[in-house]
Each structure stands twice: as structure tokens, then as C-alpha cells.
N, C-alpha and C positions, 0 to 999 in steps of 0.2 A: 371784504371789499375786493371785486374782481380787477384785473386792469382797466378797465374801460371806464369805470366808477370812480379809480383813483388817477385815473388823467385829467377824469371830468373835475372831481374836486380840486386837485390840483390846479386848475387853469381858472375856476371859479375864484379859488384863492386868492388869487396873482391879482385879479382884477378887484380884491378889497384895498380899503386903505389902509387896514391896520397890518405890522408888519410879519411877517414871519418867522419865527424864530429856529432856524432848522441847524439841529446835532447832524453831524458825521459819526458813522459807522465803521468798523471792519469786520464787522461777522456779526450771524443770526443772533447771538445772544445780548450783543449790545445793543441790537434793534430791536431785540424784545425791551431793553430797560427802557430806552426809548417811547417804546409805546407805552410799558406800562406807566411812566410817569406822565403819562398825558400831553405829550408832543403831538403836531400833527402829522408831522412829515418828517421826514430822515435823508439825509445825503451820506450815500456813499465816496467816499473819499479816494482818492486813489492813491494820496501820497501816502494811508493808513493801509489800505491794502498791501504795498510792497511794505511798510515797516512791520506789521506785522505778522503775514505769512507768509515773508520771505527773507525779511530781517534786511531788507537794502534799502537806500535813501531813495529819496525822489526825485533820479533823476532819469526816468525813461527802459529802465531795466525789468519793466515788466510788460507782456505783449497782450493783445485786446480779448485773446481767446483764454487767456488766465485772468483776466478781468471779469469777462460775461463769465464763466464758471462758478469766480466768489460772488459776483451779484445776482444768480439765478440761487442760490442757498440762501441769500438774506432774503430777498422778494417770497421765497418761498416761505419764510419762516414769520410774516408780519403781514397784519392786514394795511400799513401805513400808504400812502406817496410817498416814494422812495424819486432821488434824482439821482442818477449815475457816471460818475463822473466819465466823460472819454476821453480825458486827455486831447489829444492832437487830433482822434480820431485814426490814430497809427497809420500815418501816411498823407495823401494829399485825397482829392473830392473823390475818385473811386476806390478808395479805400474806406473813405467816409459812412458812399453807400452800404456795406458789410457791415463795418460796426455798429451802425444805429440799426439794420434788420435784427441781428443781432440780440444787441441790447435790447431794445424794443420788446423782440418774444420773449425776455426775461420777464418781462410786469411791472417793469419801470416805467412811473408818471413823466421821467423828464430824463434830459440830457448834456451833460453840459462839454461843449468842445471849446477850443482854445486857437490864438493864432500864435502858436509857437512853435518855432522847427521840431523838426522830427530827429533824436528824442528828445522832449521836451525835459525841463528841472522843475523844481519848488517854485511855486512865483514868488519866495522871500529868497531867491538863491542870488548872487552874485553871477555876472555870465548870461542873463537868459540872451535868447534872442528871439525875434518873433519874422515870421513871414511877410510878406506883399500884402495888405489889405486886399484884393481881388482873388490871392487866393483864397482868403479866409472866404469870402462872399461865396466861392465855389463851392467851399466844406459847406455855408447856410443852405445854399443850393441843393448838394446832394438832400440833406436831410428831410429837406421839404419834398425830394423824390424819394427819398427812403423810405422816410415812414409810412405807416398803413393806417395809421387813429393819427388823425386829424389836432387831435386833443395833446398831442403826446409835445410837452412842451420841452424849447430849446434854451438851453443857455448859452450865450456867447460869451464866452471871456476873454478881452485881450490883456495881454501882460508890456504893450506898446511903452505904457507910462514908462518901465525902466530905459528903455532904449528908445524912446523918440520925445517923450516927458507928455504933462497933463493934454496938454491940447490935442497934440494926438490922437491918444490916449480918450478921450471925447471924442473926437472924429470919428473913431474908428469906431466907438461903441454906437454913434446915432447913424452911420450908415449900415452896421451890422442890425440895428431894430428896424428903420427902414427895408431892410432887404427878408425882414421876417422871423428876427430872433424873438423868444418873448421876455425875457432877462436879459438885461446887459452886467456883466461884472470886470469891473476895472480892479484887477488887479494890483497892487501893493503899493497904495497911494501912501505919503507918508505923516500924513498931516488933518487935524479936523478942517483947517478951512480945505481942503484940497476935496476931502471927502463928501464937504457939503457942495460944493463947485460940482459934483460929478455928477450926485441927486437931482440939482438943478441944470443943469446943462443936456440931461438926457430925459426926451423925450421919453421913457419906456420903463418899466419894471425895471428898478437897479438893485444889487445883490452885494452888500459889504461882507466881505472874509474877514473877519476877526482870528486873527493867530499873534497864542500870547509868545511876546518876545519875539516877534517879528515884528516887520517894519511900518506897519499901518496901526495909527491908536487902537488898542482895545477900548469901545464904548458899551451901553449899553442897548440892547434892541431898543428901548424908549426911548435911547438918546438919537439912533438915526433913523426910528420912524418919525421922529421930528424935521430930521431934516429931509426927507422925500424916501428913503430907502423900502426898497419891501421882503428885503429877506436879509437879516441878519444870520449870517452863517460860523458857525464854531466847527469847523471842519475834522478837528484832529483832537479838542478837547478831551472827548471820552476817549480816549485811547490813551493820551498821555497822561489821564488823573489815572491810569488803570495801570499803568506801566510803574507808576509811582508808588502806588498802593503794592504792587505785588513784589517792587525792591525790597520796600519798607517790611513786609510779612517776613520774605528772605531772609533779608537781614535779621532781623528778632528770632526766628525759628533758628538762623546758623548759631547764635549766640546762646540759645536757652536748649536746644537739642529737642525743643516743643513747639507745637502751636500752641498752647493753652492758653495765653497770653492775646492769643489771637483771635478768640473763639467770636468775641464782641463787634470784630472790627471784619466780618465776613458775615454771607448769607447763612441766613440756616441752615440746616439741612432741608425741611419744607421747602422753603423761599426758593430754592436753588431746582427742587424739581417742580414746583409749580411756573419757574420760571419758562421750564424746559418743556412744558407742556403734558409732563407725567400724568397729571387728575385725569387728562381729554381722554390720551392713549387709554390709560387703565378701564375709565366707562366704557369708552370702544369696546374692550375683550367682553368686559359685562353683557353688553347688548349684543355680540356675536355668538357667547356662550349661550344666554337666554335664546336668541331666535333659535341655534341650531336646535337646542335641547326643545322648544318646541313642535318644531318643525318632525324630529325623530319622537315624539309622543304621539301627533297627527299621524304618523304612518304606521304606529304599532297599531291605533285604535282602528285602523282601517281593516285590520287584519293581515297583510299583507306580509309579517315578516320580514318586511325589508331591511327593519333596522337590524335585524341580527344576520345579516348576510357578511361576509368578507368580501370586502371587494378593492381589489389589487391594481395599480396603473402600471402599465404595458415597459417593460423596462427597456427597449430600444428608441423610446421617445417617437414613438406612435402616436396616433391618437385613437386609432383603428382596437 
């Protein structure tokens, strides 16, 4: 699936009723699980980005040109719709413009910016703050100058509800779909009747964050495609069932001075290079051994000699 195809699906998506259920990412291998379990689409996270290839919280400690770096390696490594998180968009509306071109030529279906100061925290954090609705409108702006695919869809997320509560918090998401977001996500409501208030009160695609042990109910996708939601997001799950599993290995491996114990409770060996894409590579050499070795038969049969010539490339990096 090229970009163009997974914008398109992307955006076709958004306008079904049934909801979306999209994992969060931090690297190529998780987005391969992802696909392989038959997900449609993936978000890249960014509070999982700085946890774990950089080992810092989320609060703003990581800059947009280390962001598009890890998200052109996942984009690279899956045929899915990926959305990408951009935080604040690092800075105010022409900043915005760079990061979403950006982003963009990574192969990302989507984008999701926020109205929260520069640098922004967790939206389960104590402290946030968020900007002036007008500038947020400026960041929707750029984006709609940014982008080059039409298709390439926006997330708007305001994190308002902590610092100005629900109404706002509405406000600001039905003027940010009005001004051209295609997702609204309201940030860290804490309550089901609040959640469903948000469904119904916006006009537009709404997007629930589920994070366990933060401050918004964990439901399930069936329980807020009921009430109007169209993407159910588990942002950071796979990262922290991953983080818990490889304590847990640790731990058993310091105590027994083995893995053997372990052998059940990890990929096979297979599982782990097919995950990796080893089977594709290895045909590739097949079908380049094959052509060449054809190709140097076609020239012996010619007569020609060619193939037993030596023939040496220029060691001043010539071409001459």
C-alpha cells in the first residue's frame, strides 16, 4: 500500500460507522505485530517514542526532527495507515508548516496536533496547559497549507478539559472540525457520562484515548462505538505489555542464570525472522543469483567471452 492508497483508506474509514480500533507503536517491529494480527491501522505515539528510545517521560523532551526519523523506519517497515503523532507541532503555525511536510513525506495516512504549550506533557499529567483557541485554528490552518494529499487526514486534540473543563473542552473541538480537522479528540475526560457528552456534542469523527490507569474510563471499542466514537485508541498498550514481559523474562533469567524457563513464553526462532522479513530478503538473493547466473550463461553461449574477463572499477571513484 503506497501513501496515497493509505490516506485514501484512511479517510474512507473515518467516514464508516463502525469504530476504529487503532494500537500505538514505537518501532517497526511492533507495527509489524500489529499488522500481523490483523489491525488496520496503527498510531504512532509519541509519549512511547520518548519512553522508549530515549528512556524519558512525556513531557516535551524530544524535538520533531527525532520524531519524523523513528516514523519514516515504522512507515517504512508496514504496508498499514499509520497516524503520527505531532505533538504541538514544535512550536506555533509556521513551525507547523515543516512538520506536517515533514511528516507527510514519511507515508503517513494522518496527523494528529494538539493545543498545548510548547513543550507540551502526557495529557494524563497534572500541570498541562493549553494555548488560545485561535492559535490552535492557526496550527489547523497551516496544515491545510501544508499538506500536498488532500487525503492526508488531521487530528485535532485539545487537552482544554484539564484547564478550562467539558464545555470548553467541546467548544474548542466543534470549532477546530468546523475550521477543518477530521478527528476531534478530547483529551482526558474523566468520566463515562462525560465521554458520551463529547460523542454527542461533536459534530465530527471523535477519537477516545484509552490509557490504563489514567484518568479517562478504560471501555471497550464496542462500548464507545455505541456511544458515537470512531476510533478507539490504546496509545501506549503495546509498549507497556512489552516493557512488562521483558521485566518479568529478567527477572526469571537473573534468578535461574537461564532462559530455558523462558523458551514458551517468547517467539521462536522462525516466528521472530519471519517477523523480520528474513523469508522476502532470502528469495530476493535467490532471484538475483538466478537472473545473474542466467544472464552470465546468455553471454558465454554468445560466444563472446565476456564472462571470463576481469574486470576491475576505477579506484579514484571515477566513473571514467
Amino acid at each position: 500500500m503506497n501513501a496515497a492508497r493509505a490516506r485514501e483508506a484512511l479517510k474512507r474509514r473515518l467516514g464508516e460507522r463502525r469504530i476504529l480500533l487503532l494500537p500505538g507503536v514505537a518501532h517497526a517491529m511492533a507495527a509489524r505485530l500489529v499488522a500481523q494480527a490483523g489491525f488496520e491501522a496503527a498510531f504512532i505515539s509519541g509519549a512511547a517514542l520518548a519512553n522508549v528510545h530515549w528512556g524519558f517521560p512525556d513531557i516535551g523532551l524530544i524535538g520533531m526532527s527525532e520524531v519524523v526519523e523513528e516514523v519514516r523506519r515504522i512507515a517504512n517497515a508496514v504496508d498499514l495507515p499509520l497516524i503520527a503523532d505531532g505533538d504541538t507541532g514544535y512550536g506555533n503555525a509556521v513551525n507547523v508548516l515543516r512538520t506536517v511536510r515533514e511528516l507527510e513525506a514519511t507515508g503517513v495516512a494522518g496527523i494528529l496536533l494538539e493545543d498545548q504549550v510548547t513543550p507540551k506533557r502526557c495529557g494524563h499529567f497534572a500541570g498541562k496547559q493549553v494555548v488560545d483557541a485561535e492559535e490552535m485554528l492557526q496550527k489547523i490552518a497551516a496544515f491545510q497549507e501544508a499538506r500536498r494529499d488532500p487525503n492526508l487526514v488531521l487530528v485535532a486534540r485539545t487537552d482544554a478539559y484539564a484547564t478550562h473543563g467539558l464545555a470548553e473542552a467541546i467548544r474548542r473541538g466543534r470549532m477546530y472540525a468546523e475550521a477543518g480537522a477530521d478527528v476531534i479528540f478530547v483529551e482526558a475526560p474523566t468520566s463515562v457520562d462525560e465521554l458520551r457528552t463529547i460523542a454527542r456534542e461533536i459534530p465530527a469523527p471523535t477519537l477516545a484515548n484509552m490509557v490504563e490507569g489514567g484518568r479517562t474510563p478504560v471501555l471497550t471499542a464496542g462500548e464507545l462505538e455505541a456511544m458515537g466514537f470512531r476510533i478507539a485508541l490504546f496509545a501506549n498498550t503495546v509498549m507497556r505489555a512489552a516493557a512488562f514481559a521483558a521485566r518479568e523474562a529478567l527477572s526469571a533469567m537473573a534468578a535461574s542464570g537461564s532462559s530455558a524457563a523462558l523458551v514458551d513464553r517468547m517467539l521462536t526462532w522462525q516466528e521472530r525472522q519471519e517477523l523480520v522479513g528474513l523469508p522476502d530478503f532470502q528469495a530476493a538473493e535467490d532471484r538475483f543469483v538466478l537472473w545473474a547466473a542466467q544472464r552470465m550463461a546468455e553471454a558465454g553461449t554468445k560466444g563472446g567471452g565476456a564472462d571470463r574477463q576481469d574486470v576491475s572499477l576505477p579506484q579514484d571513484g571515477s566513473d571514467s
